[in-house]
C-alpha positions as CSV (number, residue, x, y, z in Angstrom):
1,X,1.2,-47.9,-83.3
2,X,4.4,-50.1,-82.7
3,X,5.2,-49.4,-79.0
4,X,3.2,-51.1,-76.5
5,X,3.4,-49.4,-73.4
6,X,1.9,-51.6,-70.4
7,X,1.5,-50.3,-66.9
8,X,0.4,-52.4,-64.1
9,X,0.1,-49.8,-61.6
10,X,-0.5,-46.5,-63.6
11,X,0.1,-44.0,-60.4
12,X,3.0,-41.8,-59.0
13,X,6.6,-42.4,-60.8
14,X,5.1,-45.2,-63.1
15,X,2.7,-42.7,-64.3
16,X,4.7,-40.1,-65.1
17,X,6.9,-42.2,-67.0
18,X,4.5,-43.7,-69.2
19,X,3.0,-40.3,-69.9
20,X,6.3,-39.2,-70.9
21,X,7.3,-41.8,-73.4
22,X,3.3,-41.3,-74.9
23,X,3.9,-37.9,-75.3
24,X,7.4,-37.7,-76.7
25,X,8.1,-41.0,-78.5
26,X,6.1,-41.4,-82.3
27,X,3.9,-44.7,-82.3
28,X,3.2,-45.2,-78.7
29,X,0.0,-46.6,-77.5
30,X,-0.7,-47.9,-73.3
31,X,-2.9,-49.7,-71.3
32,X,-2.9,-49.1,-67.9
33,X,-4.7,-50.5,-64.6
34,X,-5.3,-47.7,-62.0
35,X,-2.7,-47.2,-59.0
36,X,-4.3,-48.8,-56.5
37,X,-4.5,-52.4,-54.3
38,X,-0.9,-52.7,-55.7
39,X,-0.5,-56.4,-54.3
40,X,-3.2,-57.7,-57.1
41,X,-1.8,-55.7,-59.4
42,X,1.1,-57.3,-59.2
43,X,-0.8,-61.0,-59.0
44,X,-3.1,-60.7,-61.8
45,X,-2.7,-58.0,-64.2
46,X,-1.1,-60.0,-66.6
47,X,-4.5,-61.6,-66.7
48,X,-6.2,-58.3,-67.8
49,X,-4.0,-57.2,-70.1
50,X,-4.3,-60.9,-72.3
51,X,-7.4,-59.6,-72.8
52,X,-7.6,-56.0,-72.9
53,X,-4.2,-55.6,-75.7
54,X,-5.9,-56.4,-78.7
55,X,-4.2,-58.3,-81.5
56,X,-2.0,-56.5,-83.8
57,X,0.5,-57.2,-86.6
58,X,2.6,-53.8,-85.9
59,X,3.2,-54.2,-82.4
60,X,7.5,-53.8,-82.5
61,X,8.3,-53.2,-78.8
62,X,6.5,-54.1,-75.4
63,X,7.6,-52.1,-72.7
64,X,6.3,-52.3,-69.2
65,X,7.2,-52.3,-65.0
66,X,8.1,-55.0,-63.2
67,X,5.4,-54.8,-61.6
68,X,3.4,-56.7,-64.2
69,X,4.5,-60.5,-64.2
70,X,5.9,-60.5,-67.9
71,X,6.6,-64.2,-68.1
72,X,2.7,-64.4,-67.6
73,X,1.5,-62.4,-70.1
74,X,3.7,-63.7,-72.7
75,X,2.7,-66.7,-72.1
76,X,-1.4,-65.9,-72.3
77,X,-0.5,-64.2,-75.3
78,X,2.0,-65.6,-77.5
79,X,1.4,-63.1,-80.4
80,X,3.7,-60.9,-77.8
81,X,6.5,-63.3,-77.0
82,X,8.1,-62.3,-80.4
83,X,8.2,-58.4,-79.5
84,X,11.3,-56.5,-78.2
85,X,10.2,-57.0,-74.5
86,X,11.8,-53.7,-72.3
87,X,11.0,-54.5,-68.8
88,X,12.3,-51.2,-66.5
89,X,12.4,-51.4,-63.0
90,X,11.3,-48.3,-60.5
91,X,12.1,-50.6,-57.5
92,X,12.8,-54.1,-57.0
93,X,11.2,-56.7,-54.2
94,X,14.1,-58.6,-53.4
95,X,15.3,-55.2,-50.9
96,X,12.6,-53.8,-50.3
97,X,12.3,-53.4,-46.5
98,X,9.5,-55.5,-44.7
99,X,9.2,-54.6,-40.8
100,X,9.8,-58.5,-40.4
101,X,11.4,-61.1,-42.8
102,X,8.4,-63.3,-42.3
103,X,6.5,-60.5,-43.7
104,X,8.2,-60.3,-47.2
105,X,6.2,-62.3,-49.7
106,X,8.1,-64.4,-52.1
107,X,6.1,-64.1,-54.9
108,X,6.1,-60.7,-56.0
109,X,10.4,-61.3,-56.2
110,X,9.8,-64.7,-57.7
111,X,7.8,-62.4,-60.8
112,X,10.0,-60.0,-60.9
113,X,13.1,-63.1,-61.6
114,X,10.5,-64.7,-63.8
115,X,10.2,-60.9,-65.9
116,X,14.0,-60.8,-66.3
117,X,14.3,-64.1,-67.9
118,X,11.9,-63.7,-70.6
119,X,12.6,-60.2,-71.4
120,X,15.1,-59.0,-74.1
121,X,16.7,-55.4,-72.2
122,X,15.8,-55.1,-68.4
123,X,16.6,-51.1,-67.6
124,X,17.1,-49.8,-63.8
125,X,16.8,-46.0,-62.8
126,X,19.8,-46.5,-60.4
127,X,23.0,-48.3,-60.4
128,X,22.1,-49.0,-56.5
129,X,18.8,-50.5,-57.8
130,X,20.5,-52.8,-60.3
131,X,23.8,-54.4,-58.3
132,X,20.8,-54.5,-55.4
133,X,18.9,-56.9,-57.4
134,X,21.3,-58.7,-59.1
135,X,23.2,-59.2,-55.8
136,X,20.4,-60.7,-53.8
137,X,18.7,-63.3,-56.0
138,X,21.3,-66.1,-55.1
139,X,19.9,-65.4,-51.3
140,X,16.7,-64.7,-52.3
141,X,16.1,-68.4,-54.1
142,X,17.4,-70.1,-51.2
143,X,14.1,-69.1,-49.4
144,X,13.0,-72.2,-51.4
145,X,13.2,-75.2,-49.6
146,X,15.2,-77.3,-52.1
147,X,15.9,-77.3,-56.4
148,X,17.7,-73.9,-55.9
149,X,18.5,-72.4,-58.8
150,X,21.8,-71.6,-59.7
151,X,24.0,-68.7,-61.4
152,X,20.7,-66.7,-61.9
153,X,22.3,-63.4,-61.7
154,X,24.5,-64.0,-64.5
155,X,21.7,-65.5,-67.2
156,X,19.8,-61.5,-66.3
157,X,23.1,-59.7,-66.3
158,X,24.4,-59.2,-69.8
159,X,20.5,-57.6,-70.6
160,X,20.7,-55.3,-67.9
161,X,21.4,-51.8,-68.3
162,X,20.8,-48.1,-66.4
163,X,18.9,-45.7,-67.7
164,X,17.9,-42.8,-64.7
165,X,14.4,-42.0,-64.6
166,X,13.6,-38.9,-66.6
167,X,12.5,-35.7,-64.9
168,X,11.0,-32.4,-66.4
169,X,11.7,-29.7,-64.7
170,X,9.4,-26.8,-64.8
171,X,10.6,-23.3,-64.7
172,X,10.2,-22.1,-61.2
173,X,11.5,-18.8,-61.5
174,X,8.5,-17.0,-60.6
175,X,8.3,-19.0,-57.0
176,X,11.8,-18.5,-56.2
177,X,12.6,-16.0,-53.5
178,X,15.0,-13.1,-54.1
179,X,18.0,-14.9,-52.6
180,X,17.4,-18.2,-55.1
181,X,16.9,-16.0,-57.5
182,X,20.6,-14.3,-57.1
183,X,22.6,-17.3,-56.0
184,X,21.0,-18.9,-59.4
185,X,22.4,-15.7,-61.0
186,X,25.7,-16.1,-59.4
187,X,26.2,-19.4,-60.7
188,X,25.6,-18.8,-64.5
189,X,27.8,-15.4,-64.5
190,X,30.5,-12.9,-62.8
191,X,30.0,-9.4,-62.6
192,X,32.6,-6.8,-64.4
193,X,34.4,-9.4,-65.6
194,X,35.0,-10.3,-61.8
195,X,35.6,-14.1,-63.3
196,X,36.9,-15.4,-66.6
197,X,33.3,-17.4,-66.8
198,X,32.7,-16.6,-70.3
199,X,33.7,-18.8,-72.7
200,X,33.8,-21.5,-69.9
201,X,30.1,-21.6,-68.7
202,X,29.8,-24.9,-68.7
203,X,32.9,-26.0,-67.3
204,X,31.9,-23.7,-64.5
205,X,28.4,-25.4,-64.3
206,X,29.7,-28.4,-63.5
207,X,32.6,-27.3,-61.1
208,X,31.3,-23.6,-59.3
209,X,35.0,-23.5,-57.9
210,X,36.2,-23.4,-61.7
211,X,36.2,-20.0,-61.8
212,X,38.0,-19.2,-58.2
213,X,41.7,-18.2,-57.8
214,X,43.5,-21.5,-57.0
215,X,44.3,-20.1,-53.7
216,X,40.7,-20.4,-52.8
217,X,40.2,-23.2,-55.3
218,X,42.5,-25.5,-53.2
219,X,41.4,-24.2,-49.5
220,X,37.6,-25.5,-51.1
221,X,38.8,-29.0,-52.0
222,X,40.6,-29.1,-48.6
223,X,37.6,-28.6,-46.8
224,X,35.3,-30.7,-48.6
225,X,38.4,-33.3,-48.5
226,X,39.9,-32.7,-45.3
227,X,37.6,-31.1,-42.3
228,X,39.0,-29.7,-39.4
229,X,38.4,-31.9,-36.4
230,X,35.7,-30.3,-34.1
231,X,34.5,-28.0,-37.6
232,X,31.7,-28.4,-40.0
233,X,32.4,-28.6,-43.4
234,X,29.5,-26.0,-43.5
235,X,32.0,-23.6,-40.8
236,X,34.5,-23.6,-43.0
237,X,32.4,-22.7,-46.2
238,X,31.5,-20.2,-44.3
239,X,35.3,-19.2,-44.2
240,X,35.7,-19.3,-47.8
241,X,32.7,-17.2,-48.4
242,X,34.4,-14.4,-46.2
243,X,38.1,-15.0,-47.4
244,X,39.9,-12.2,-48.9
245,X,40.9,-14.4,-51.8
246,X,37.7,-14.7,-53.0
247,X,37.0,-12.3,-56.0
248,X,33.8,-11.6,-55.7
249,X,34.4,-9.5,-51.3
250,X,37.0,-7.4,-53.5
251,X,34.3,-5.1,-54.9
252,X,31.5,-3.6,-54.1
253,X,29.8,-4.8,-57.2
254,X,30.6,-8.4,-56.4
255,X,28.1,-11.1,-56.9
256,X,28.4,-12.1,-52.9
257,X,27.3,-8.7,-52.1
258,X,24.7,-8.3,-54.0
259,X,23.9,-11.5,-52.7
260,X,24.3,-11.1,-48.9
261,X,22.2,-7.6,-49.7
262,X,19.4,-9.7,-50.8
263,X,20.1,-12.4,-48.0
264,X,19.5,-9.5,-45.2
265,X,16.2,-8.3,-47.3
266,X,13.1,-10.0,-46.5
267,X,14.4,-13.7,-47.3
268,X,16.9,-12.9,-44.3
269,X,18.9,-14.1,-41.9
270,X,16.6,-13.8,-38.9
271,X,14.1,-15.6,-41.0
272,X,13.9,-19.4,-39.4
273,X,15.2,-22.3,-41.1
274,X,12.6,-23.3,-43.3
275,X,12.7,-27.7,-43.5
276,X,10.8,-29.6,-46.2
277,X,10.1,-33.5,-46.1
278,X,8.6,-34.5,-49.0
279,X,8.2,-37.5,-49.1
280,X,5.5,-40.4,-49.1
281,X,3.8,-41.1,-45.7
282,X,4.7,-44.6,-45.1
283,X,7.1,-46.5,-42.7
284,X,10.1,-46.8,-45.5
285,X,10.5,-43.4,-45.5
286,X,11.3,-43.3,-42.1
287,X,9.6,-40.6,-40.6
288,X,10.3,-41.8,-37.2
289,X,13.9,-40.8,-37.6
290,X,12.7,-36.8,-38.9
291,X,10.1,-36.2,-36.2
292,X,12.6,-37.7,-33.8
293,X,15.2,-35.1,-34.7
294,X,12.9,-32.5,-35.0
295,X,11.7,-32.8,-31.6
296,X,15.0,-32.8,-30.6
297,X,15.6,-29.1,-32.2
298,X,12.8,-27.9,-30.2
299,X,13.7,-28.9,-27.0
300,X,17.2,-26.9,-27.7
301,X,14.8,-23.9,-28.4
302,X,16.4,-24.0,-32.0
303,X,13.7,-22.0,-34.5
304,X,12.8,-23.4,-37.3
305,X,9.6,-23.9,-40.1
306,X,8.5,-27.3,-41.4
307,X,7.1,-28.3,-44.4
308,X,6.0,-32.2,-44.1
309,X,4.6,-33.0,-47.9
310,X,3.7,-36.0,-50.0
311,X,1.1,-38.6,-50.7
312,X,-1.0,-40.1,-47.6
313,X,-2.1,-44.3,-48.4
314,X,-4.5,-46.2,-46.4
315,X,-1.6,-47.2,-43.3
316,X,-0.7,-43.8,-42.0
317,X,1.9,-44.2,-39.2
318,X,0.7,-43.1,-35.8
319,X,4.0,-40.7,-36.1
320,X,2.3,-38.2,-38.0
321,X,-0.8,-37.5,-35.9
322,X,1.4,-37.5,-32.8
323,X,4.1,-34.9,-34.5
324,X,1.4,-32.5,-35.8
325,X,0.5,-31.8,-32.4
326,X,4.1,-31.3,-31.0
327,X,5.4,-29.4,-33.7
328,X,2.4,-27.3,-34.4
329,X,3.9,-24.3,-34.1
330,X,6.7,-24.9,-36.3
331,X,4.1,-26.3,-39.1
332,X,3.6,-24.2,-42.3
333,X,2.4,-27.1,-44.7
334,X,1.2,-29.8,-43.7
335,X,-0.1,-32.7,-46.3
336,X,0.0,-33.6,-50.0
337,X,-0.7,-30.7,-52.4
338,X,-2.3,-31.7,-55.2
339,X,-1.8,-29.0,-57.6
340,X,2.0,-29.0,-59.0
341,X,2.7,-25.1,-58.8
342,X,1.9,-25.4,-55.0
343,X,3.9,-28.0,-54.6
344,X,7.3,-26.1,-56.6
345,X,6.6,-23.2,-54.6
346,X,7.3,-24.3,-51.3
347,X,9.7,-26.2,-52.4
348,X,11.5,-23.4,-54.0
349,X,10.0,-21.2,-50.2
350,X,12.3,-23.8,-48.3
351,X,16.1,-23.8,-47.6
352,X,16.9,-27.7,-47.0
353,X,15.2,-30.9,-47.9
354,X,15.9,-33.8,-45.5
355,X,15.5,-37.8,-46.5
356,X,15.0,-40.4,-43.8
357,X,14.8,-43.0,-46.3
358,X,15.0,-46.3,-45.6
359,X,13.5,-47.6,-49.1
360,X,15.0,-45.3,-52.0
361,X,15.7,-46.9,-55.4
362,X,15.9,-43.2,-57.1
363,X,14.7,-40.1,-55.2
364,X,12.0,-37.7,-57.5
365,X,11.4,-35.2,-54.6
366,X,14.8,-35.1,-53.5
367,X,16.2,-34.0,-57.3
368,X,12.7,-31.7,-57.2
369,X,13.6,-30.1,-54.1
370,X,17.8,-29.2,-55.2
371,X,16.1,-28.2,-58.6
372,X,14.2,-25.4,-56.7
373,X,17.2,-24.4,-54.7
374,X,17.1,-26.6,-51.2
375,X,20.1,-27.8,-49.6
376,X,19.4,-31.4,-49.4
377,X,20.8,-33.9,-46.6
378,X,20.4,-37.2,-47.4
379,X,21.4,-40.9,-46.2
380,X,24.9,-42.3,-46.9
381,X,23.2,-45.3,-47.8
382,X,21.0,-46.5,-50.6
383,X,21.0,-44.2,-53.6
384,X,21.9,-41.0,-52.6
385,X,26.1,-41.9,-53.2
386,X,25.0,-41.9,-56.6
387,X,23.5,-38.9,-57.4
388,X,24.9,-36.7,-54.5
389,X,28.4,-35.7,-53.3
390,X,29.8,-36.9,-50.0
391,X,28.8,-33.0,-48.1
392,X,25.4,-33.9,-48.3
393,X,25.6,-37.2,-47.0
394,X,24.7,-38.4,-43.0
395,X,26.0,-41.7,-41.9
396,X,23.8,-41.6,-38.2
397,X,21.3,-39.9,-36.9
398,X,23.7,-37.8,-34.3
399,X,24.8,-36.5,-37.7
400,X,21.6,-35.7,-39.0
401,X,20.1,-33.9,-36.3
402,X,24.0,-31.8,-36.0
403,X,23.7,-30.8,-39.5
404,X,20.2,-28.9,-38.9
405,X,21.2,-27.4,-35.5
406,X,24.0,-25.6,-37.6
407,X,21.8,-24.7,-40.1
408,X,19.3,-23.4,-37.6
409,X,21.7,-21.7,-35.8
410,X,22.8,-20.0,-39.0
411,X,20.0,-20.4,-42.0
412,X,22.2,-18.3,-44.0
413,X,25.0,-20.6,-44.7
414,X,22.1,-23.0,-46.6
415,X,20.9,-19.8,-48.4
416,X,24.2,-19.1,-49.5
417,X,25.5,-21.9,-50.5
418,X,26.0,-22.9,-54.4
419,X,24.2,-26.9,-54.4
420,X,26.8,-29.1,-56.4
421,X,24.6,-31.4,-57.8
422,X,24.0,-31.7,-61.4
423,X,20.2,-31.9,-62.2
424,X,20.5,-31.7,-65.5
425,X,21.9,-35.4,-66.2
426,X,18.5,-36.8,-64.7
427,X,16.3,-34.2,-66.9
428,X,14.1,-35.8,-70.2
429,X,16.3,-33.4,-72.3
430,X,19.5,-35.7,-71.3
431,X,18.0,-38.7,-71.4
432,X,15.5,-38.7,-74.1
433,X,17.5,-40.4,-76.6
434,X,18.5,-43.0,-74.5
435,X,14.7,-43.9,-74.1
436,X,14.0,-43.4,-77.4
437,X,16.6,-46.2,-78.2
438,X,15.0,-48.2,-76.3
439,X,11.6,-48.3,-77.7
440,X,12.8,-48.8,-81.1
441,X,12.5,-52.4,-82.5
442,X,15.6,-51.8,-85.1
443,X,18.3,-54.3,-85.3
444,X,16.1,-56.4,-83.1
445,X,15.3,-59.9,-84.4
446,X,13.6,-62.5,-81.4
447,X,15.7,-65.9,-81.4
C-alpha cells in the first residue's frame, strides 16, 4: 500500500469519494473516523490518526479533506511530512454562511489555511470553491487582532488546482417514464435520416441544436440570447418546438411526434407538475425560500406534486414540520430514502429539481437529478454558473416562483425539453485519470 487515504469525517460526499479512489486506484489503503459531531472532527482528528496510521516505509502519497487539520498531523507524525500531501477541499470555512458573523468560528478556517501551507497540491471540486477561498483569507486573517499575515493567498495559489468531484452514474433506464425514455432517444438519434446525426453524434451531444436547420438554429440562440420582453424563454421554446422549420413536425414519423404521443399517454400533460428538492435539511439550503414559493403556488390554485428528499441532522428547521402540514396534499415523498434505487426513481418520476441554496460548493443531487431527466432551476449565484447555462439560472425569488407557475401551468414544456447540461464531464469515467494523477507519487521529491 502506497496511498494513504485519510478521512476525517467519513459520511455523505467525503465518503463516496474515498470509496471511489479505494476501489479504483491500485495501492490504496484509508482510515476513516465516522460522520458525525463534525466540529471535533475537525478539532482533534489529527490526534487519532498519529496514532491509528501505523508506521510504514511505502507510504508515497497522503491524501485527505480539509477537514482534518494537516499541519497537525504532520507534525505528530513526522514519518508523514515527507509524503506527497493532496489535501482536496469539498467546502471551505472561510464562506460558509453562519446565521450571524459572531457565530463563525475562526478555527476551523485558521486549519484549513494552516492545511494549505503544508501541503504539496491542494485540489477544489469547483472553480467557485477555489477563487472563494483564495479570495477571502486576506479578510479572513484580519479577524485577528494584530500580526496579520500577509500575501497568504499567493504562497497557497501556485498548488492549487480543480479537479470536479467524480460522480457514477447508475443506469436508470428502467425507472424512467416513457417520455424520458423518448426525449433520451431523441437526443442520441433522428428518425429516417430526418437529421444528418450520424457521423456527428457527439458534436450533437454537446450542442442538441447541431443538427437543426440554421433557420431554426439561429431563432434557438435568439431566444436563449435575446427574450422577448413580457415572454419566457420557456414560451418561446415552446415556439420552436411547434415551428414549421423544425424537421422533426414535417413527418409523421418524426422524433417530436412520437414524442408528444408518449407525452399525452400516461406521463401526460394533465398529469401535475411533479417538484423534487433534494437536498440536505438544514438552514444553508434554504428551505425557507422553497416552501415560501410553494405556498405561494397553492394559493394561485396552481397543481402540482412535491418530492422534499435528503438527509435529516440533529437541527431540523421548524420549516419543515410547518410545510408538511400545508402542503400535504401536494406531498408524494417526503424524507430521506435510504436505499439508492428509491432515491433514482423518483428522481427520474419528477419533471424539475429546484435549489434554494445558500451554501453550494458543488451540487451532487442537482447533477443526480439532470442525470435522471429533471429540469433543474437553480441560483445565479454560487456554483451553479459553472456547471449550468444561464436558462436555468434565477437571480430573485420573483423569478423563482415565475418559473414554476409556467411550468405548472404547462408541465409539458419541462417534459419536453432537451436539458443542455453535460453530465458527463463530472462522471468518474472523465475524471478518473485526473485523480489517478494525483495519487501517484512520481516525479515527486519533498524539498
Amino acid at each position: 500500500m502506497n496511498v494513504l487515504l485519510v478521512e476525517a469525517f467519513y459520511g455523505g460526499s467525503h465518503k463516496q469519494l474515498i470509496d471511489l479512489l479505494k476501489e479504483n486506484v491500485e495501492g490504496c489503503i484509508a482510515y476513516t473516523l465516522p460522520a458525525k459531531k463534525w466540529h471535533w472532527r475537525a478539532r482533534t482528528a489529527a490526534l487519532h490518526f498519529m496514532q491509528s496510521i501505523p508506521a510504514s516505509s511505502s507510504y508515497r502519497v497522503l491524501f485527505t479533506s480539509s477537514v482534518l487539520n494537516l499541519c497537525e498531523l504532520v507534525a505528530l507524525r513526522p514519518d508523514l511530512a515527507s509524503l506527497k500531501k493532496v489535501l482536496y477541499f469539498h467546502e471551505n470555512q472561510l464562506v460558509y454562511p453562519v446565521r450571524k458573523v459572531q457565530e463563525r468560528d475562526f478555527q476551523y478556517g485558521y486549519n484549513q489555511v494552516l492545511s494549505c501551507l503544508v501541503a504539496d497540491v491542494v485540489v477544489f471540486n469547483s472553480f467557485f470553491n477555489m477563487e472563494s477561498f483564495l479570495s477571502s483569507i486576506s479578510c479572513f486573517m484580519r479577524r485577528m487582532p494584530d500580526y496579520h499575515p500577509k500575501d497568504l493567498d499567493k504562497v497557497i495559489r501556485p498548488k492549487c488546482q480543480v479537479l470536479h468531484f467524480p460522480l457514477q452514474f447508475p443506469d436508470v433506464t428502467r425507472f424512467l417514464p416513457n417520455h424520458k425514455l423518448l426525449r433520451r432517444a431523441a437526443e442520441v438519434s433522428h428518425v429516417d435520416g430526418v437529421s444528418a446525426l450520424q457521423g456527428q453524434q457527439q458534436h450533437s451531444q454537446d450542442d442538441p441544436q447541431a443538427s437543426w436547420p440554421e433557420e431554426l438554429a439561429s431563432q434557438a440562440r435568439d431566444v436563449c440570447l435575446n427574450p422577448e420582453p413580457g415572454r419566457g424563454k420557456l414560451d418561446q421554446e415552446e415556439d420552436l418546438w411547434r415551428s414549421p422549420s423544425n424537421p422533426e413536425n414535417q413527418g409523421a414519423e418524426g422524433e417530436k411526434d412520437v414524442m408528444a404521443k408518449g407525452i399525452k399517454g400516461v406521463e401526460g400533460q394533465t398529469k401535475p407538475l411533479h417538484i423534487v428538492w433534494p437536498h440536505r435539511w438544514e438552514h444553508d439550503k434554504n428551505p425557507e425560500l422553497l416552501f415560501r414559493t410553494l405556498l405561494k403556488l397553492k394559493e394561485r390554485d396552481l397543481d402540482f406534486q412535491l418530492s422534499v428528499l435528503g438527509e435529516t441532522f440533529t437541527d431540523v428547521p421548524e420549516i419543515f414540520a410547518e410545510a408538511r402540514v400545508l402542503l400535504d396534499a401536494h406531498i408524494l415523498h417526503w424524507g430521506f430514502l435510504p436505499s439508492k434505487d428509491d432515491y433514482f426513481r423518483v428522481l427520474c418520476q419528477a419533471d424539475v429539481v429546484v435549489s434554494t441554496a445558500k451554501h453550494e460548493f458543488f451540487g451532487i443531487a442537482m447533477l443526480e437529478a439532470v442525470h435522471c431527466g429533471c429540469y433543474p432551476l437553480c441560483p445565479k449565484s454560487l456554483v451553479y454558473p459553472e456547471i449550468f447555462p444561464a436558462e436555468y439560472l434565477y437571480s430573485t425569488p420573483e423569478q423563482l416562483c415565475k418559473r414554476l407557475q409556467g411550468l405548472c401551468r404547462r408541465p409539458h414544456v419541462a417534459r419536453r425539453h432537451n436539458i443542455k447540461v453535460n453530465t458527463t464531464a463530472y462522471s468518474w469515467v472523465a475524471l478518473k485519470e485526473g485523480f489517478k494523477s494525483l495519487l501517484t507519487g512520481q516525479g515527486y521529491h519533498c524539498s
